[in-house]
KOLGU-4560 file (N, C-alpha, C; in nm, 3 decimals, padded with zeros to 5 digits):
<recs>
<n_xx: 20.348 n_yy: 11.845 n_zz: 06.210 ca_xx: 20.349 ca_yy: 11.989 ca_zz: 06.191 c_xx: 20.476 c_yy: 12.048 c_zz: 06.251 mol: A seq: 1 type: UNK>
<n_xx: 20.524 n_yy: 12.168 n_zz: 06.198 ca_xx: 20.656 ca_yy: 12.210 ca_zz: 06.216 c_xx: 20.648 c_yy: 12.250 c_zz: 06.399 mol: A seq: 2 type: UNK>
<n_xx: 20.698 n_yy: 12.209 n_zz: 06.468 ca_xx: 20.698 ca_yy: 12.230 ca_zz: 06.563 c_xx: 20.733 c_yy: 12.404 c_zz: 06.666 mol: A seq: 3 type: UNK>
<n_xx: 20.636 n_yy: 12.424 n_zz: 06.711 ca_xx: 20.653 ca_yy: 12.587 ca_zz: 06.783 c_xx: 20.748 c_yy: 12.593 c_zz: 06.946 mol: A seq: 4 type: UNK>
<n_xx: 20.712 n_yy: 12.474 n_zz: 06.940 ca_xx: 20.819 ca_yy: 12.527 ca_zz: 07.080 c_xx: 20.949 c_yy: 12.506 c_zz: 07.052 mol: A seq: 5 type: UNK>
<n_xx: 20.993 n_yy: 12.428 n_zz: 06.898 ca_xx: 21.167 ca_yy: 12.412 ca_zz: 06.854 c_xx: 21.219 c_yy: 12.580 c_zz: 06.862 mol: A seq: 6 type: UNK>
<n_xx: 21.174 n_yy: 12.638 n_zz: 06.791 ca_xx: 21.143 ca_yy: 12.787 ca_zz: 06.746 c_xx: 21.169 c_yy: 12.875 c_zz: 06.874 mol: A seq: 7 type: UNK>
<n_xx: 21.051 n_yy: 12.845 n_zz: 06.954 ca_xx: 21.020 ca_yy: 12.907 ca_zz: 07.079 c_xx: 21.135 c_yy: 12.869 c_zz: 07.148 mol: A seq: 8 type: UNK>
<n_xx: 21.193 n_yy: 12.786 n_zz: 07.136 ca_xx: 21.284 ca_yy: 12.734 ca_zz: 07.211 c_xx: 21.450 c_yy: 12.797 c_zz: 07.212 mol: A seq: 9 type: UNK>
<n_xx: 21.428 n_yy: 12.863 n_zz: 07.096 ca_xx: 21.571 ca_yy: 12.919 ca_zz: 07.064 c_xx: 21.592 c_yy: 13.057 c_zz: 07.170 mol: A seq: 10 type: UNK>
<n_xx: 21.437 n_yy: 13.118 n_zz: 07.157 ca_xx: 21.428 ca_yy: 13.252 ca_zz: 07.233 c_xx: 21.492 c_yy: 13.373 c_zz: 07.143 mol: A seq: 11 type: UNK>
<n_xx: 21.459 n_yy: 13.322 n_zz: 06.995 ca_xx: 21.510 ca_yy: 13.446 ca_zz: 06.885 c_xx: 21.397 c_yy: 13.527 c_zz: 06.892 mol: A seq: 12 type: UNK>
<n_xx: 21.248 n_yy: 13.500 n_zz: 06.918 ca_xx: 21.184 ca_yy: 13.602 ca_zz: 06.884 c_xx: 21.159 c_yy: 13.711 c_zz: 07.011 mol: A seq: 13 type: UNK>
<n_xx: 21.212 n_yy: 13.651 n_zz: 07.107 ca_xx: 21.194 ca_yy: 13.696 ca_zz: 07.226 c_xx: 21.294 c_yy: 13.809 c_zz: 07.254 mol: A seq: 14 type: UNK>
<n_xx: 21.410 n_yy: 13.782 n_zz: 07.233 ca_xx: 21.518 ca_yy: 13.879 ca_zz: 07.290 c_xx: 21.575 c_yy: 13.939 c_zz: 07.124 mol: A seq: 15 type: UNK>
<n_xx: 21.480 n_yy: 13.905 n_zz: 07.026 ca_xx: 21.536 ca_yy: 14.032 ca_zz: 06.937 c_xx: 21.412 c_yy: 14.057 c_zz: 06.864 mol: A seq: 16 type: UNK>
<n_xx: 21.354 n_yy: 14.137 n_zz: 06.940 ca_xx: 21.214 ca_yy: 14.162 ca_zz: 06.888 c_xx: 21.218 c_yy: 14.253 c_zz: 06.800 mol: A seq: 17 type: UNK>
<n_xx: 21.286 n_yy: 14.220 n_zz: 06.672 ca_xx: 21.267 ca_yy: 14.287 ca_zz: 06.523 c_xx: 21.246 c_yy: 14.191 c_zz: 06.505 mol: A seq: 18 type: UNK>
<n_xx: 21.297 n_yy: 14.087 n_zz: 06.477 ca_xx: 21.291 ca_yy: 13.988 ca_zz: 06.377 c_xx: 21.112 c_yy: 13.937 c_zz: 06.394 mol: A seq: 19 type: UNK>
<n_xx: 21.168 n_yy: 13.871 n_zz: 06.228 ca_xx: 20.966 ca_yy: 13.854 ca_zz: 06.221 c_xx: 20.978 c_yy: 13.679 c_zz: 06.301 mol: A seq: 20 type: UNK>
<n_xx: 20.848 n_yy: 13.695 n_zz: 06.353 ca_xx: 20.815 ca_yy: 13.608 ca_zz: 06.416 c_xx: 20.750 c_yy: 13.501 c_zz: 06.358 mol: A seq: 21 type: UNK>
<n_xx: 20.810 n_yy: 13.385 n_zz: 06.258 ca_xx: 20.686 ca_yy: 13.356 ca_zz: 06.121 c_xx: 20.731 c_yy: 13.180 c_zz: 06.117 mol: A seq: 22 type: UNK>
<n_xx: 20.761 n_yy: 13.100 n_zz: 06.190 ca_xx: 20.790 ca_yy: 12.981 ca_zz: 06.191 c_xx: 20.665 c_yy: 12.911 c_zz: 06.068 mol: A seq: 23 type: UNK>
<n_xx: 20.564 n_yy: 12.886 n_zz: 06.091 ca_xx: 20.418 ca_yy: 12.825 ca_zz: 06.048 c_xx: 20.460 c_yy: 12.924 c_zz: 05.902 mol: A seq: 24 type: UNK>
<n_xx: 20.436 n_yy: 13.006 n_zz: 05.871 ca_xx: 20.519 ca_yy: 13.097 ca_zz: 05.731 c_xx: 20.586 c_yy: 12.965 c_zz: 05.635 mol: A seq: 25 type: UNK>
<n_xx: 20.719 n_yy: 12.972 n_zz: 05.720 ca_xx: 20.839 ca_yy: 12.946 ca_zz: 05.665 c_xx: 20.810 c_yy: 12.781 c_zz: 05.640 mol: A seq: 26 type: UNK>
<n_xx: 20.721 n_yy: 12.707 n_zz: 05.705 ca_xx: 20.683 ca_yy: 12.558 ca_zz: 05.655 c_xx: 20.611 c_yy: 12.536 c_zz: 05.539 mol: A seq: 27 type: UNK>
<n_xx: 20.476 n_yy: 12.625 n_zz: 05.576 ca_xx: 20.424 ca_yy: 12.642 ca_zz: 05.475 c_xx: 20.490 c_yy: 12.666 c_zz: 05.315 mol: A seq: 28 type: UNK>
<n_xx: 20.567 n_yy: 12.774 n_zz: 05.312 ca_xx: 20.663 ca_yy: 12.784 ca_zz: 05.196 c_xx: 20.732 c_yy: 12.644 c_zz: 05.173 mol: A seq: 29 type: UNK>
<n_xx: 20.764 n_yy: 12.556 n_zz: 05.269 ca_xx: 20.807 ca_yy: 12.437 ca_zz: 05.201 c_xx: 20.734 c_yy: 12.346 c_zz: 05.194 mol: A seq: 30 type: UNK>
<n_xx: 20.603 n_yy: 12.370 n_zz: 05.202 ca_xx: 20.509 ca_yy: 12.253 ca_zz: 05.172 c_xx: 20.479 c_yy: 12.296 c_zz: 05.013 mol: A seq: 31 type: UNK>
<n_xx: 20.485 n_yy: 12.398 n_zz: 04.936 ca_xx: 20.494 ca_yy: 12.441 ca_zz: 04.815 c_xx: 20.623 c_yy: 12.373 c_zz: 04.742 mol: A seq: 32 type: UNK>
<n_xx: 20.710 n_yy: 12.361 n_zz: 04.788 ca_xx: 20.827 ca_yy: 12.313 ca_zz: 04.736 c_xx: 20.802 c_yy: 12.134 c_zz: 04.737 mol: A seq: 33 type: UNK>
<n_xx: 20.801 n_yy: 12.102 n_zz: 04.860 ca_xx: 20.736 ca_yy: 11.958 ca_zz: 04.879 c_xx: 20.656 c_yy: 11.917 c_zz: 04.940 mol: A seq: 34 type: UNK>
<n_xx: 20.525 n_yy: 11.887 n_zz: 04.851 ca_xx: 20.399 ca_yy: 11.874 ca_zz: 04.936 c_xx: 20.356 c_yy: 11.686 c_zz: 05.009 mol: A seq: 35 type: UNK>
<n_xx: 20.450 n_yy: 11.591 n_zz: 04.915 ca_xx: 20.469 ca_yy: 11.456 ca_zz: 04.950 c_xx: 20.427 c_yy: 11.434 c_zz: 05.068 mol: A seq: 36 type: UNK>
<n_xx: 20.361 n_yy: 11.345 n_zz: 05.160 ca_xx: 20.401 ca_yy: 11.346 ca_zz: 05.303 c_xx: 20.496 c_yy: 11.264 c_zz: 05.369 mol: A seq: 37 type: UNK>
<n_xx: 20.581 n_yy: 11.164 n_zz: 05.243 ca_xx: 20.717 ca_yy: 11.111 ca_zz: 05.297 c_xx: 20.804 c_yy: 11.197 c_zz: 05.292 mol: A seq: 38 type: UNK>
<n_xx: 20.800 n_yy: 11.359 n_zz: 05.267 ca_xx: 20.902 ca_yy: 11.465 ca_zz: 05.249 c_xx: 20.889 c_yy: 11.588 c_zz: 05.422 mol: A seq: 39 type: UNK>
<n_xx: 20.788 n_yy: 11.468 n_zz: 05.480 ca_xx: 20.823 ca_yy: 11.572 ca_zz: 05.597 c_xx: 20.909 c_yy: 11.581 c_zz: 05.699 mol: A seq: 40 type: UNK>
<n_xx: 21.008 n_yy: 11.524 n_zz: 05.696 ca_xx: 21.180 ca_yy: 11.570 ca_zz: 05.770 c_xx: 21.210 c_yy: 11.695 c_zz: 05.678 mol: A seq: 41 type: UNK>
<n_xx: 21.211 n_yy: 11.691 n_zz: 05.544 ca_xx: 21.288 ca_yy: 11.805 ca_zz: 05.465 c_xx: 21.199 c_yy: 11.890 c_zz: 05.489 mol: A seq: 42 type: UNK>
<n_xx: 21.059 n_yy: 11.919 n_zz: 05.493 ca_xx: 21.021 ca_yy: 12.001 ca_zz: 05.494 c_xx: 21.053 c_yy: 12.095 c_zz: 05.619 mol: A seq: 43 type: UNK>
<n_xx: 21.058 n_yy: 11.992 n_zz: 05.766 ca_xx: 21.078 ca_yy: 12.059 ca_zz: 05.915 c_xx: 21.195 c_yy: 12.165 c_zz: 05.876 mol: A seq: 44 type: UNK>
<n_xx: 21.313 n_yy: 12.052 n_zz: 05.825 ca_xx: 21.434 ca_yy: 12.092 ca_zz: 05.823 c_xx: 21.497 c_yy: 12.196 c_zz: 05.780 mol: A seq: 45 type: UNK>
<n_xx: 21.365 n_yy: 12.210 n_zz: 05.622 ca_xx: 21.374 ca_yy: 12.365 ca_zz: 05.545 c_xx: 21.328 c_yy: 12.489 c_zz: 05.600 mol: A seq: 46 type: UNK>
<n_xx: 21.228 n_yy: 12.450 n_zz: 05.693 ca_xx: 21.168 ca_yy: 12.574 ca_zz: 05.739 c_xx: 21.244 c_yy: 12.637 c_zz: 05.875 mol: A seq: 47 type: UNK>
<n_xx: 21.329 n_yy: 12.524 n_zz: 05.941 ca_xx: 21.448 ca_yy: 12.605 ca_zz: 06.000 c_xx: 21.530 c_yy: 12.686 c_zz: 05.958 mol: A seq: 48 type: UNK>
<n_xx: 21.568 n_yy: 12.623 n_zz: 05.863 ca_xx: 21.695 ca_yy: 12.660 ca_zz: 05.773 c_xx: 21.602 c_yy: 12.865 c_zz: 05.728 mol: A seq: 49 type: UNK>
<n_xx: 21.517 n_yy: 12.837 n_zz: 05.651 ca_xx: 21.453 ca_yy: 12.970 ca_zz: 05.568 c_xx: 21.402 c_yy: 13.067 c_zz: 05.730 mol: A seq: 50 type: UNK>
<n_xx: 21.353 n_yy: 13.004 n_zz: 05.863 ca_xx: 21.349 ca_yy: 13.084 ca_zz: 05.980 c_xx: 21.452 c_yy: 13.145 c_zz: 05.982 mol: A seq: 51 type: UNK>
<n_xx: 21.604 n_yy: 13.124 n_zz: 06.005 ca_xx: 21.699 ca_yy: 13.139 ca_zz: 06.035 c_xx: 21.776 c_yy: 13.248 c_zz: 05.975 mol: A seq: 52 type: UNK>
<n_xx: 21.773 n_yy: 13.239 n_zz: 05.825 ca_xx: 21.812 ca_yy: 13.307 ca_zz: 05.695 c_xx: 21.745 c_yy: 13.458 c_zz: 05.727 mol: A seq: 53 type: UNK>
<n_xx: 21.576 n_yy: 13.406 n_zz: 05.737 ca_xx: 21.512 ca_yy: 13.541 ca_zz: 05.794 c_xx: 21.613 c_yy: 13.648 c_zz: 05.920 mol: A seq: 54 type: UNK>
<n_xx: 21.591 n_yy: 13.548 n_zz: 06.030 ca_xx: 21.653 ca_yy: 13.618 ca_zz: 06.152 c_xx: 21.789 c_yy: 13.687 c_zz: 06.074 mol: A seq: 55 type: UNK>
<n_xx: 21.892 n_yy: 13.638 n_zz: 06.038 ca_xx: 21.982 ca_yy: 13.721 ca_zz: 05.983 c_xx: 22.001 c_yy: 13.824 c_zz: 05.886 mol: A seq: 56 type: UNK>
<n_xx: 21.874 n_yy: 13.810 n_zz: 05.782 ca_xx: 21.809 ca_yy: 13.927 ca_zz: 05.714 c_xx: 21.795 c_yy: 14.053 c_zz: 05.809 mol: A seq: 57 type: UNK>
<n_xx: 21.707 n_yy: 14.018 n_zz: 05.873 ca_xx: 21.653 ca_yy: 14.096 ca_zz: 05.986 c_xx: 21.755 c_yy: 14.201 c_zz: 06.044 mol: A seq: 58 type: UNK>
<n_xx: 21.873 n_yy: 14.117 n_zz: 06.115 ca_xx: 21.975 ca_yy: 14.159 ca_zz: 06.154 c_xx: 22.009 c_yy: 14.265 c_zz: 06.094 mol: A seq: 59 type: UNK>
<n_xx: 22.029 n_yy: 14.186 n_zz: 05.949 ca_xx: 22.152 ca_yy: 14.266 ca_zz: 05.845 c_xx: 22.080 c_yy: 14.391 c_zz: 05.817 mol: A seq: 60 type: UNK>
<n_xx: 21.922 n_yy: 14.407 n_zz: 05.799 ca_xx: 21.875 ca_yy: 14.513 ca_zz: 05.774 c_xx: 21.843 c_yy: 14.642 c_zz: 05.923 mol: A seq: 61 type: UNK>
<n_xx: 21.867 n_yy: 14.585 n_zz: 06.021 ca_xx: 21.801 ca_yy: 14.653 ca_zz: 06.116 c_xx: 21.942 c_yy: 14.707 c_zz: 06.221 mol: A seq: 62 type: UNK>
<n_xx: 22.099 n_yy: 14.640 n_zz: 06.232 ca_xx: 22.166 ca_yy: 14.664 ca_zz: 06.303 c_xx: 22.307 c_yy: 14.697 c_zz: 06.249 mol: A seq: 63 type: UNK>
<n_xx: 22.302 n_yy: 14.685 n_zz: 06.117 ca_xx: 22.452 ca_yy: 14.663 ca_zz: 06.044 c_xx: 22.477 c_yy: 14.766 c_zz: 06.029 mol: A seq: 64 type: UNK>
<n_xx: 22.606 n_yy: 14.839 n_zz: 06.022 ca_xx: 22.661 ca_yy: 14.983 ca_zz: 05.950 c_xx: 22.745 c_yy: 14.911 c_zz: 05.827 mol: A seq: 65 type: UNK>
<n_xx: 22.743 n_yy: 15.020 n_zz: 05.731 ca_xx: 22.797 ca_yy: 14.987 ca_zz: 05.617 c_xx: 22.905 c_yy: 14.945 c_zz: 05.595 mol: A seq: 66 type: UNK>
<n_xx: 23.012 n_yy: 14.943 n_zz: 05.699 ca_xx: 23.102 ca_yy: 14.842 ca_zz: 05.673 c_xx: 23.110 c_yy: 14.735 c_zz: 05.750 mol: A seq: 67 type: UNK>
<n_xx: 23.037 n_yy: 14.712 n_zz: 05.819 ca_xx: 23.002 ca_yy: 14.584 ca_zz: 05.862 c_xx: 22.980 c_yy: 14.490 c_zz: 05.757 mol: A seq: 68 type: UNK>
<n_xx: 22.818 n_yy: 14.549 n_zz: 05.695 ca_xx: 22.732 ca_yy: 14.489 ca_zz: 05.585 c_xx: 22.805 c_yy: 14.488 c_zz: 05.479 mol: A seq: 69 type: UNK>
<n_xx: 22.959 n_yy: 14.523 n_zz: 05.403 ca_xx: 23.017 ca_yy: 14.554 ca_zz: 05.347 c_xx: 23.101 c_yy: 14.411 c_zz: 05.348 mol: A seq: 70 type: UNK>
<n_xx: 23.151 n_yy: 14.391 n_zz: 05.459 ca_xx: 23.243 ca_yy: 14.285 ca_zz: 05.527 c_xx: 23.138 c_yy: 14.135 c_zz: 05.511 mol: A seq: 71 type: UNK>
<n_xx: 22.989 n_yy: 14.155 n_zz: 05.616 ca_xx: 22.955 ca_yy: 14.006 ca_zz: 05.555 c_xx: 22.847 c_yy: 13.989 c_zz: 05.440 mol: A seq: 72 type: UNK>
<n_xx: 22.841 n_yy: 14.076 n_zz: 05.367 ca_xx: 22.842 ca_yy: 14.042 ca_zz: 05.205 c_xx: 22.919 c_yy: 14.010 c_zz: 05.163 mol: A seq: 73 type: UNK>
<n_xx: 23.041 n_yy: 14.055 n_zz: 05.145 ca_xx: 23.146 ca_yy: 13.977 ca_zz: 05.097 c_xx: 23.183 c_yy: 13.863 c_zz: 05.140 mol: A seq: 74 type: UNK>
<n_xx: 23.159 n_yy: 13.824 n_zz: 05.279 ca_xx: 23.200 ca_yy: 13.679 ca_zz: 05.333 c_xx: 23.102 c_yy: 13.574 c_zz: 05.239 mol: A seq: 75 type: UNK>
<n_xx: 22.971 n_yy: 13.638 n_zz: 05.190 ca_xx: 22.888 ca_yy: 13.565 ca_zz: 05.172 c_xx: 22.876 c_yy: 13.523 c_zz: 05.042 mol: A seq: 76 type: UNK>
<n_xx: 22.935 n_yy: 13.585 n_zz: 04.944 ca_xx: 22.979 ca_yy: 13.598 ca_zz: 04.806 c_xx: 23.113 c_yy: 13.474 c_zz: 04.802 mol: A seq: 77 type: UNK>
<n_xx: 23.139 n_yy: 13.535 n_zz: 04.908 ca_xx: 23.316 ca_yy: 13.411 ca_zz: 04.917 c_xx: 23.236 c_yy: 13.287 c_zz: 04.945 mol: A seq: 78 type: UNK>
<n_xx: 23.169 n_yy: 13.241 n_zz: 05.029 ca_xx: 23.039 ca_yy: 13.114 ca_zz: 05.042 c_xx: 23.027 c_yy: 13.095 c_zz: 04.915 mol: A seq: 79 type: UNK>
<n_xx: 22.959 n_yy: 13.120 n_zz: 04.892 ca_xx: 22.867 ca_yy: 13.133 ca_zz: 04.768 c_xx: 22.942 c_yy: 13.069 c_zz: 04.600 mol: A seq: 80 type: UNK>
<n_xx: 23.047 n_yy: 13.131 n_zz: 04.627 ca_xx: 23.168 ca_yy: 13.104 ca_zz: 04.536 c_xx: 23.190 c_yy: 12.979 c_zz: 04.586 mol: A seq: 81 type: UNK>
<n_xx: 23.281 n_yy: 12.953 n_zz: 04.673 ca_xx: 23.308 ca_yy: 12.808 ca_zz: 04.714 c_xx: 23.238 c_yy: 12.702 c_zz: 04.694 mol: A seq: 82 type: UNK>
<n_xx: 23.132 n_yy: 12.741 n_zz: 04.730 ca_xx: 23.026 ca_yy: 12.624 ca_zz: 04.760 c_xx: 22.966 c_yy: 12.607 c_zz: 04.588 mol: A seq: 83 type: UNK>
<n_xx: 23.014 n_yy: 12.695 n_zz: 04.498 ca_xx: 22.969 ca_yy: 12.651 ca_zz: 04.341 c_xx: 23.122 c_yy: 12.574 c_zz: 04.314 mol: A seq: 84 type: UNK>
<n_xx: 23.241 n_yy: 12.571 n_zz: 04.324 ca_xx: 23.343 ca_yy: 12.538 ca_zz: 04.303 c_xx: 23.362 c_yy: 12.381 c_zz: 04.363 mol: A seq: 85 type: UNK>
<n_xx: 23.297 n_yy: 12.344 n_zz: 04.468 ca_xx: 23.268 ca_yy: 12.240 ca_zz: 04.529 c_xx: 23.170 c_yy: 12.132 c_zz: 04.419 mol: A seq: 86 type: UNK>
<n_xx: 23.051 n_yy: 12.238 n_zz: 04.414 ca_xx: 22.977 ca_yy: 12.120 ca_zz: 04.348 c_xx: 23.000 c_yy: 12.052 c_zz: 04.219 mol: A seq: 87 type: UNK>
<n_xx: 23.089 n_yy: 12.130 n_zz: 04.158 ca_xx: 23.134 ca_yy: 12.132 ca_zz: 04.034 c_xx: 23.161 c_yy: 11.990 c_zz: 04.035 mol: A seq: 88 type: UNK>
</recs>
């Protein structure tokens, strides 16, 4: 099972108490994606990854001014781009 004290351990939900608090969530969602039980490294691994994504959602919605959010949207579009140019 996705482990709570990895999570707990970061101290994201603690010292930025917006962000949602949803570890057990975010596994679950990848047990939908891969329910196998030789797929449970990817699954741990995904539900960090989709915790994480959250926390910076969070961020982006709760602390950003518009040109901030302006600046890393666009960083993220430039990602986004690259990383299709790569796989190519």
């Amino acid at each position: 099972m996705f482990k709570q004290r990895s999570w707990k351990s970061t101290g994201l939900a603690e010292n930025l108490n917006f962000v949602r608090d949803r570890p057990l969530e975010c596994l679950l969602w990848t047990m939908g994606v891969m329910f196998q039980p030789q797929f449970g490294y990817f699954r741990r691994t995904i539900a960090k990854f989709v915790a994480l994504i959250t926390v910076i959602d969070d961020i982006y919605d709760v602390y950003g001014t518009l040109d901030e959010l302006e600046c890393f949207t666009n960083a993220v579009e430039r990602f986004v781009t690259s990383m299709r140019l790569c796989l190519e």
